[in-house]
ZAMARGU-4260 file (C-alpha; in steps of 0.2 Angstrom, whole numbers, plus 5000, padded with zeros to 4 digits):
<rodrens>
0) 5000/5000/5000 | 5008/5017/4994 | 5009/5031/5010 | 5001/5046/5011 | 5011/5061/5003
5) 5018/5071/5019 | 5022/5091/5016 | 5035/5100/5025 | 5027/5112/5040 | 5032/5130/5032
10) 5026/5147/5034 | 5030/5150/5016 | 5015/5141/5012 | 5003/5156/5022 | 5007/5168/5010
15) 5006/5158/4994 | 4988/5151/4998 | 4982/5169/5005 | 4990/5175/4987 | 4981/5163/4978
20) 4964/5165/4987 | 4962/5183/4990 | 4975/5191/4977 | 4967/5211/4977 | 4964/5212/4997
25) 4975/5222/5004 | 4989/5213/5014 | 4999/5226/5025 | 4996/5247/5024 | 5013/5256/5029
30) 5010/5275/5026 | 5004/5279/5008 | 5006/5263/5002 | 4995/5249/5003 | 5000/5232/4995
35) 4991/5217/4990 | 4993/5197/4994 | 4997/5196/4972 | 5010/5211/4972 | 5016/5202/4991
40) 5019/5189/4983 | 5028/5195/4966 | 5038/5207/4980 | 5044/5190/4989 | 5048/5182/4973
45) 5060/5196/4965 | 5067/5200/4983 | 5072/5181/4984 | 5078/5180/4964 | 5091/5194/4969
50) 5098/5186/4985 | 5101/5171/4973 | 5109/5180/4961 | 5120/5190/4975 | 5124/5172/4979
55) 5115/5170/4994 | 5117/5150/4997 | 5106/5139/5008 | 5106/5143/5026 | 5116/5159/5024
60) 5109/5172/5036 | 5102/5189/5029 | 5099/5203/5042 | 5086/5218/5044 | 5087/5232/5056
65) 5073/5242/5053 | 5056/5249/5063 | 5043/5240/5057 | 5036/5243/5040 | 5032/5233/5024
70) 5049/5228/5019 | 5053/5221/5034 | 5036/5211/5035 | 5041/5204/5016 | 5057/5197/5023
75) 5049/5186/5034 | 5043/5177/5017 | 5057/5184/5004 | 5072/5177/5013 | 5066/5157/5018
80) 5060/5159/5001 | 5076/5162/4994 | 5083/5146/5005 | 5090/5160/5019 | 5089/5160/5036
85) 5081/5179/5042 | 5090/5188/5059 | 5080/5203/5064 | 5091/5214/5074 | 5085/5225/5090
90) 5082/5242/5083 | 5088/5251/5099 | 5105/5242/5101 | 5122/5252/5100 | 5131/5248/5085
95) 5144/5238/5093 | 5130/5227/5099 | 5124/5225/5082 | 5140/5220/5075 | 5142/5209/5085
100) 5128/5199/5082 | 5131/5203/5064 | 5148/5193/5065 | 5141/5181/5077 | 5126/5177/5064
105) 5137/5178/5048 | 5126/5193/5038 | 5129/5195/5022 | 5116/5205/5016 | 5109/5219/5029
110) 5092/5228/5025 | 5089/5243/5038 | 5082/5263/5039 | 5095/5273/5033 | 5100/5281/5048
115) 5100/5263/5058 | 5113/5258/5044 | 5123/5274/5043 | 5124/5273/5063 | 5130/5257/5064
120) 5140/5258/5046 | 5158/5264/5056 | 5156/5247/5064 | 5150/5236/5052 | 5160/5240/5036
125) 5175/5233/5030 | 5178/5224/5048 | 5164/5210/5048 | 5153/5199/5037 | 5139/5213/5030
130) 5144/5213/5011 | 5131/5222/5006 | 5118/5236/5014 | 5101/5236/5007 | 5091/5254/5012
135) 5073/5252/5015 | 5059/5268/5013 | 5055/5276/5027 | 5034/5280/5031 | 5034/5293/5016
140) 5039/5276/5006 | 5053/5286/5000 | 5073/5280/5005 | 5078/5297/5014 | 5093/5305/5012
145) 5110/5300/5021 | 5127/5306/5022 | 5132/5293/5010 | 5130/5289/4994 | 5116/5276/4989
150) 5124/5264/4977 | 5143/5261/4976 | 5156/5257/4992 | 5152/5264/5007 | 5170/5267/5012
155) 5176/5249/5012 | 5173/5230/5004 | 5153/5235/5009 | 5142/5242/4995 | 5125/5252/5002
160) 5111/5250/4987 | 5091/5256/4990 | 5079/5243/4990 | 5074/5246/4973 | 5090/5246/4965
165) 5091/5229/4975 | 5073/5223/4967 | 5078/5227/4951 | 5092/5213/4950 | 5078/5202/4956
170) 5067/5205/4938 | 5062/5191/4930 | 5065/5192/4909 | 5059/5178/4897 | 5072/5165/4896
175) 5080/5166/4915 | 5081/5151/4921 | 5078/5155/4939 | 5058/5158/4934 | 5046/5157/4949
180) 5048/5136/4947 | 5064/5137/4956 | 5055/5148/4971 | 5043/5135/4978 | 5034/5142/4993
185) 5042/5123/5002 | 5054/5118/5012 | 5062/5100/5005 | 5064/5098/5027 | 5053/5107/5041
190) 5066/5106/5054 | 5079/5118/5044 | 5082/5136/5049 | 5070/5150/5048 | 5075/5164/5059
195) 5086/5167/5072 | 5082/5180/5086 | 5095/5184/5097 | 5091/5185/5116 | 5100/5197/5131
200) 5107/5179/5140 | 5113/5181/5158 | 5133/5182/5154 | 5135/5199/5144 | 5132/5192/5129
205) 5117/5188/5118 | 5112/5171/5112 | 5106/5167/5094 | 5088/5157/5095 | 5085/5144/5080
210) 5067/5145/5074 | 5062/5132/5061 | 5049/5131/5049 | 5039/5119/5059 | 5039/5129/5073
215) 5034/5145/5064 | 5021/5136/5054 | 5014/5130/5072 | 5018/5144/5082 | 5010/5155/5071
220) 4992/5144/5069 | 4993/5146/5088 | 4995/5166/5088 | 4979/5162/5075 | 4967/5154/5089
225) 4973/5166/5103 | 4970/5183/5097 | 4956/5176/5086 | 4962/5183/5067 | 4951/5181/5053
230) 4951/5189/5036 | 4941/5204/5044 | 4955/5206/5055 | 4967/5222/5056 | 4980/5220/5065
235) 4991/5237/5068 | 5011/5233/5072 | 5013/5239/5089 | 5024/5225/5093 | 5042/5227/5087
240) 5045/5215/5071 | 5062/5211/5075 | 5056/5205/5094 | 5053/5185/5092 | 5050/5188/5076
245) 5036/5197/5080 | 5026/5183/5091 | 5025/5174/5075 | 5010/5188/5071 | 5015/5191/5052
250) 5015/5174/5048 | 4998/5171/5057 | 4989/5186/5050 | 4995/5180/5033 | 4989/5164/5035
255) 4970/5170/5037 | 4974/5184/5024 | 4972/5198/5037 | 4977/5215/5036 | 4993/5223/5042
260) 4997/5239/5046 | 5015/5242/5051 | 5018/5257/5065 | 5037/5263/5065 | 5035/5272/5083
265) 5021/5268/5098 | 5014/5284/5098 | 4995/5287/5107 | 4990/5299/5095 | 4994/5290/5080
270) 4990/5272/5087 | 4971/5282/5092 | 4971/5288/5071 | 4974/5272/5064 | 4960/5262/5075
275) 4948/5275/5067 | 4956/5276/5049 | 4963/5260/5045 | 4946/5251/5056 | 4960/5240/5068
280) 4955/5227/5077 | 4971/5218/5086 | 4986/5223/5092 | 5001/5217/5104 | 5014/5225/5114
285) 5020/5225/5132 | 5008/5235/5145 | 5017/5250/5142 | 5008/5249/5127 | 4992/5250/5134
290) 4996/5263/5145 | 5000/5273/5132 | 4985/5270/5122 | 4972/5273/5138 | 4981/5288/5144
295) 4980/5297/5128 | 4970/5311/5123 | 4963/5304/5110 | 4956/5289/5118 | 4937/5283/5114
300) 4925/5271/5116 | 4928/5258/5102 | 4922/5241/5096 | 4931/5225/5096 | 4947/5230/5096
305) 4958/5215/5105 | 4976/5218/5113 | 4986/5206/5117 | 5000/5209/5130 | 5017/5201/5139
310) 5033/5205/5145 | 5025/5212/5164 | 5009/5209/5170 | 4997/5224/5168 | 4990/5232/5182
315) 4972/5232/5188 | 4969/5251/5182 | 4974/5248/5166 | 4964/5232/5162 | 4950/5243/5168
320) 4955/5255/5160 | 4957/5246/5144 | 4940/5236/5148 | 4929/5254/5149 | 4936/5258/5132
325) 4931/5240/5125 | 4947/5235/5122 | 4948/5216/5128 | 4965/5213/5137 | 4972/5195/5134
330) 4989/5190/5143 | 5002/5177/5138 | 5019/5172/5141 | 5033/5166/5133 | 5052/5169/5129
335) 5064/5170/5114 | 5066/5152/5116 | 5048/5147/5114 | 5045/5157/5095 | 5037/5173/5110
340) 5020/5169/5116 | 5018/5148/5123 | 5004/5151/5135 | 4988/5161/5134 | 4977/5167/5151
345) 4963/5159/5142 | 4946/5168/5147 | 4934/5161/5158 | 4915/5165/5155 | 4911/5166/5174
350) 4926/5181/5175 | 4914/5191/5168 | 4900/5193/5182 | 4919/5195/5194 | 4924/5214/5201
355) 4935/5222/5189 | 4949/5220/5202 | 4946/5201/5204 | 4944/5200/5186 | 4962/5209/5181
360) 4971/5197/5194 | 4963/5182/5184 | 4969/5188/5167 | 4985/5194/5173 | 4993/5179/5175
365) 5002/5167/5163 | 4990/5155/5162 | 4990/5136/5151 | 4998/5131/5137 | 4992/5140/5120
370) 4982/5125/5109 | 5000/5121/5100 | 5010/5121/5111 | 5015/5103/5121 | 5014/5109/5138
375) 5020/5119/5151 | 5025/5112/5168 | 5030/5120/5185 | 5040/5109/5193 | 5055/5108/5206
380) 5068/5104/5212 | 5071/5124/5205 | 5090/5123/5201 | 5102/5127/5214 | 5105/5146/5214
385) 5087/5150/5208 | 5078/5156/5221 | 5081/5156/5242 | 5068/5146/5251 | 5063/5136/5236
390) 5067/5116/5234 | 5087/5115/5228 | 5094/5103/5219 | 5103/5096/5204 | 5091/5096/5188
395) 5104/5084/5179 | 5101/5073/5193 | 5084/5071/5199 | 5071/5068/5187 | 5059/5083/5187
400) 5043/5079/5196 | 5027/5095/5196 | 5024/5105/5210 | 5004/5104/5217 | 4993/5113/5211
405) 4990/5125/5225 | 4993/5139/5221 | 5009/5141/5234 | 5020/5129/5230 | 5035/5138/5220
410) 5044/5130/5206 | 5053/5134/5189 | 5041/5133/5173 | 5050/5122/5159 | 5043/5119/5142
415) 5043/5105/5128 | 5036/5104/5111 | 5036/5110/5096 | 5037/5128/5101 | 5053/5126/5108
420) 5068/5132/5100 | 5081/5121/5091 | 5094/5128/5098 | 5106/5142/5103 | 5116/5146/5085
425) 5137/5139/5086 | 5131/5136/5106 | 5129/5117/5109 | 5136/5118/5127 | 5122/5133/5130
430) 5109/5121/5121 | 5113/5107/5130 | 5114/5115/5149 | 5095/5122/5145 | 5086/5104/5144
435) 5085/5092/5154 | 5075/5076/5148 | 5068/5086/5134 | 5061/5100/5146 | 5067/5116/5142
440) 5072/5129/5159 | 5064/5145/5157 | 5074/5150/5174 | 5055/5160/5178 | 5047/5153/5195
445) 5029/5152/5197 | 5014/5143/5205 | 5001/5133/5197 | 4986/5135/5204 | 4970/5123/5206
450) 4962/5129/5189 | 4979/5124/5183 | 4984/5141/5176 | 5005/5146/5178 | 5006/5162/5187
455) 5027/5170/5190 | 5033/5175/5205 | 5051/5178/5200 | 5064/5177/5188 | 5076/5166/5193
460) 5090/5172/5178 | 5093/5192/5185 | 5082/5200/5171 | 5074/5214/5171 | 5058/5216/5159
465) 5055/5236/5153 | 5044/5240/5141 | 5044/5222/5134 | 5064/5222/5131 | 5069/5210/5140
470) 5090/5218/5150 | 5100/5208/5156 | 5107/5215/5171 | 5124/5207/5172 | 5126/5217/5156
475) 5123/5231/5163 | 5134/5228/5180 | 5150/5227/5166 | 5144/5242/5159 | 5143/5252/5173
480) 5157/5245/5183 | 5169/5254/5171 | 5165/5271/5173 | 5182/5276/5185 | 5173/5283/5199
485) 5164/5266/5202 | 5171/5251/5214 | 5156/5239/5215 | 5138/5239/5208 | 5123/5229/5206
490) 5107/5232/5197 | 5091/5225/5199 | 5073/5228/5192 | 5061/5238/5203 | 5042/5239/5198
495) 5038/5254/5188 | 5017/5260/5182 | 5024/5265/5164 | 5036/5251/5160 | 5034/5238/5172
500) 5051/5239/5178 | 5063/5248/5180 | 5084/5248/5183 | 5090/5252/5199 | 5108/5254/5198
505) 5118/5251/5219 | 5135/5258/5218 | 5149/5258/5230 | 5159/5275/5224 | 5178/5272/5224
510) 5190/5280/5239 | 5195/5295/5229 | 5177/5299/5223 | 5168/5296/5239 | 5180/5305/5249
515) 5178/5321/5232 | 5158/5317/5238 | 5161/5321/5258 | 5170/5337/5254 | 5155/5343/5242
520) 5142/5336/5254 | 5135/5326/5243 | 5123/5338/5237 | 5109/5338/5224 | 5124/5347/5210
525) 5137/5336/5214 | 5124/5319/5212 | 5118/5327/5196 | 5133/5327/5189 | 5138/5308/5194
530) 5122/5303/5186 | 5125/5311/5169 | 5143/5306/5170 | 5136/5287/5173 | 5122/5287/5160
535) 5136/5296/5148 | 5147/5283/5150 | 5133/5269/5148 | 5127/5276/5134 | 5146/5272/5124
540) 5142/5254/5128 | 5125/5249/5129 | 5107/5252/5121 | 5098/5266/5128 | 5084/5257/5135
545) 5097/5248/5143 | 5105/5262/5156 | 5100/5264/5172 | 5095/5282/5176 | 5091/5279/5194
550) 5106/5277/5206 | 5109/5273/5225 | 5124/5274/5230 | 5129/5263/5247 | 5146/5258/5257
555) 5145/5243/5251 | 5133/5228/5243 | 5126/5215/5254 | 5131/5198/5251 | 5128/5181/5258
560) 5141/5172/5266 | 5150/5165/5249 | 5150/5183/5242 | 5133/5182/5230 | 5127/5198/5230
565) 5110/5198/5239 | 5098/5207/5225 | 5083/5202/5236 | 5089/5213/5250 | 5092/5227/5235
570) 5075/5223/5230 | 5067/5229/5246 | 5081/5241/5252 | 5075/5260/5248 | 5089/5270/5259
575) 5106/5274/5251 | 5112/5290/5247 | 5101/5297/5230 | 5112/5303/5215 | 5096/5302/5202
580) 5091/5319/5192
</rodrens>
């Protein structure tokens, strides 16, 4: 008896049937333009012909480092389809950061805004892998101007073309041989490459995640059932496309032909135009998000507008907030290592007849595995080191056994399935230490409780979650520790309303400069000073976003009798000498 054909799992396949079905509906509105699934398509098609004949090969990886807009949705489809692997970098990373992942990655091609290239262009040029910069348009649709030229060298081995100089050598003529037969939206193997995302990590240094087409393709169907997209949907881009590769959501609004509309800058005003204009339905983002959209001016009443939101729990007031402007609030939770999103805070018809305060600690936690995802456990013992008070032990050497359901019992949440990642790239040891017996650590502690829904208590990796970027404080620490006047420091997270948290950085000044502080008396000048001397400094080394602007200074750090710094004791102290502006 002959076996059923089997098809490799690929997102590739979402836009080819949403192309083929509904070729004149409008796939994804980025300023002025508006482009259908056909011309997506046809876009996807002559993007991938011109990697190819830049001699992209299989696996190669092909960067983007640009705010979301339409060409940096199409190379979620273009660059698979050219046989690629697609590494979207962190828009708000310095450029040392970004050529490091750029090395660490192997790009050859870069796509990015003109001014995120020209930025980062003293780094990246003739001293890494980027052979070629490709500038996308900015809102206008137009590539603005720079300081360099758009076609030729940019200074070194690099050449900087526009995207539609790029396109042009992706034209197909009669006779090529590379016609649109040797673009099949299919992957000959479902476990290949389709993204890597690069994470903060714990040691300094980010880590690349390995998505695969499989896990896209499911990933994405699950990103389907949990913000409940349909063709009528619109979604508007308020979630960052290079995080997680955007949850996963381009895929998934392409799969049920949905409209996009991409958003370069979280703005209330112009998030509150769109809604109205563009009819949007959905969006995503950390609760900062929605903060911003309650709080502005232009906030109305509307209808059936969906927002799905992670990175921090949001607060009672502004699910309430959220709920008296008939946006529904849905939370979930995941990590780069799960593809973003793995479990939902599914909704419960008898929340509804609940107080609005009992009803936002319901949704606020992380809830049950999304419908493809394998599971989610809690379970202990947490690994040594994790968390004080909490079961220790080895997890290489006792089996991992759940924690009851009681809503008390802490434990670490681990993962397995097909939302998992494959691994970290040219990192087996970092691969290897995350798993045990197939169960990935998330290094997050939580309870389960009795309706079997996860809630977080802690992070057991020192990260701090702010406005949905996730900042690894040890990298922070190295950044700070070599500004001269500093001796010691530790940073930790400390809740925040806008941002959910926010740094805190404890510094113990060196001899000369606190003896330079007691002369001046420590006054609010002198403290001004040391801050914008710190955040200065910072700023040569590290993303914005990733500088703390709020510093304590204190004789010295508290630690336990192995000298481990005690961030829980940092966590609740509030006394220290002040040097904030």
């Amino acid at each position: 008896m002959t076996s059923p054909a089997r098809t490799a799992l690929t997102p590739l396949r979402f836009l080819e049937r949403a192309a083929d079905v509904y070729p004149c509906r409008t796939a994804c509105i980025d300023g002025p333009r508006r482009i259908t699934f056909s011309a997506m398509r046809e876009d996807a098609l002559t993007t991938a012909r011109a990697l190819r004949r830049r001699g992209l090969r299989p696996g190669d990886r092909v960067g983007v480092l640009a705010r979301n807009s339409y060409e940096a949705l199409l190379a979620q489809f273009a660059v698979p389809l050219a046989g690629g692997v697609l590494v979207a970098v962190n828009t708000r990373l310095a450029p040392a950061e970004v050529s490091y992942i750029c090395d660490h990655a192997g790009i050859r091609v870069l796509f990015g805004d003109s001014d995120l290239v020209e930025a980062c262009r003293p780094v990246l040029d003739g001293s890494g892998t980027v052979e070629l910069f490709v500038l996308v348009p900015g809102s206008d649709g137009t590539v603005p101007q720079t300081g360099f030229s758009e076609s030729g060298p940019v200074g070194g081995t690099s050449t900087v073309v526009t995207v539609d100089d790029f396109a042009a050598g992706g034209v197909l003529h009669p006779g090529d041989p590379d016609d649109d037969s040797t673009f099949p939206f299919a992957v000959d193997d479902e476990e290949s490459p389709v993204a890597v995302n690069y994470t903060s990590g714990t040691t300094g240094r980010p880590k690349g995640v390995v998505y695969t087409h499989r896990g896209a393709y499911l990933n994405a169907l699950g990103q389907v059932t949990t913000q409940n997209f349909t063709r009528d949907t619109v979604y508007l881009w308020t979630l960052p496309m290079f995080h997680c590769s955007g949850w996963c959501t381009g895929w998934a609004a392409t799969a049920v032909a949905a409209t996009q509309v991409a958003l370069r800058a979280v703005r209330g005003a112009e998030i509150w135009r769109l809604i109205d204009t563009e009819h949007v339905t959905a969006l995503c983002g950390a609760p900062t998000v929605l903060t911003t959209v309650v709080t502005d001016p232009a906030a109305h009443r509307v209808r059936d507008v969906s927002a799905v939101t992670a990175g921090a729990p949001p607060g009672p007031a502004v699910i309430e907030a959220c709920e008296n402007l008939g946006i529904t609030v849905t939370q979930v939770y995941g990590l780069t290592e799960s593809y973003g999103p793995y479990t939902v805070c599914e909704f419960r018809p008898e929340w509804a007849e609940l107080p609005a305060s009992e009803r936002a600690r319901l949704k606020a936690r992380q809830g049950v595995p999304m419908i493809t995802s394998a599971d989610a456990r809690v379970v202990y013992p947490v690994p040594q080191g994790s968390a004080e008070g909490t079961p220790a032990g080895s997890a290489e050497e006792t089996p991992l056994t759940d924690v009851p359901r009681d809503g008390r019992t802490i434990g670490e949440i681990v993962l397995a399935g097909n939302g998992v990642m494959k691994g970290y790239l040219h990192d087996p040891e970092a691969t290897a230490a995350a798993f045990t017996d197939g169960w990935m650590h998330t290094g997050d502690l939580a309870v389960r409780h009795p309706d079997g829904y996860i809630q977080i208590l802690d992070r057991s990796k020192d990260i701090v979650i702010s406005g949905g970027e996730n900042i690894s404080t040890i990298e922070v620490e190295q950044a700070v520790s070599t500004h001269p006047a500093v001796a010691d420091v530790a940073v930790v997270g400390v809740p925040d309303d806008t941002w959910g948290e926010r740094l805190r950085a404890f510094i113990v000044l060196d001899r000369e400069t606190a003896d330079a502080a007691g002369h001046d008396g420590g006054h609010d000048g002198w403290s001004a000073r040391l801050t914008s001397s710190l955040i200065s400094h910072c700023r040569k080394l590290i993303a914005g976003y990733k500088i703390p602007r709020d510093y304590r200074i204190l004789p010295e750090l508290p630690r336990t009798s192995t000298g481990k710094v005690r961030k829980d004791a940092l966590r609740r102290r509030t006394s220290g000498q002040t040097a904030t502006r």
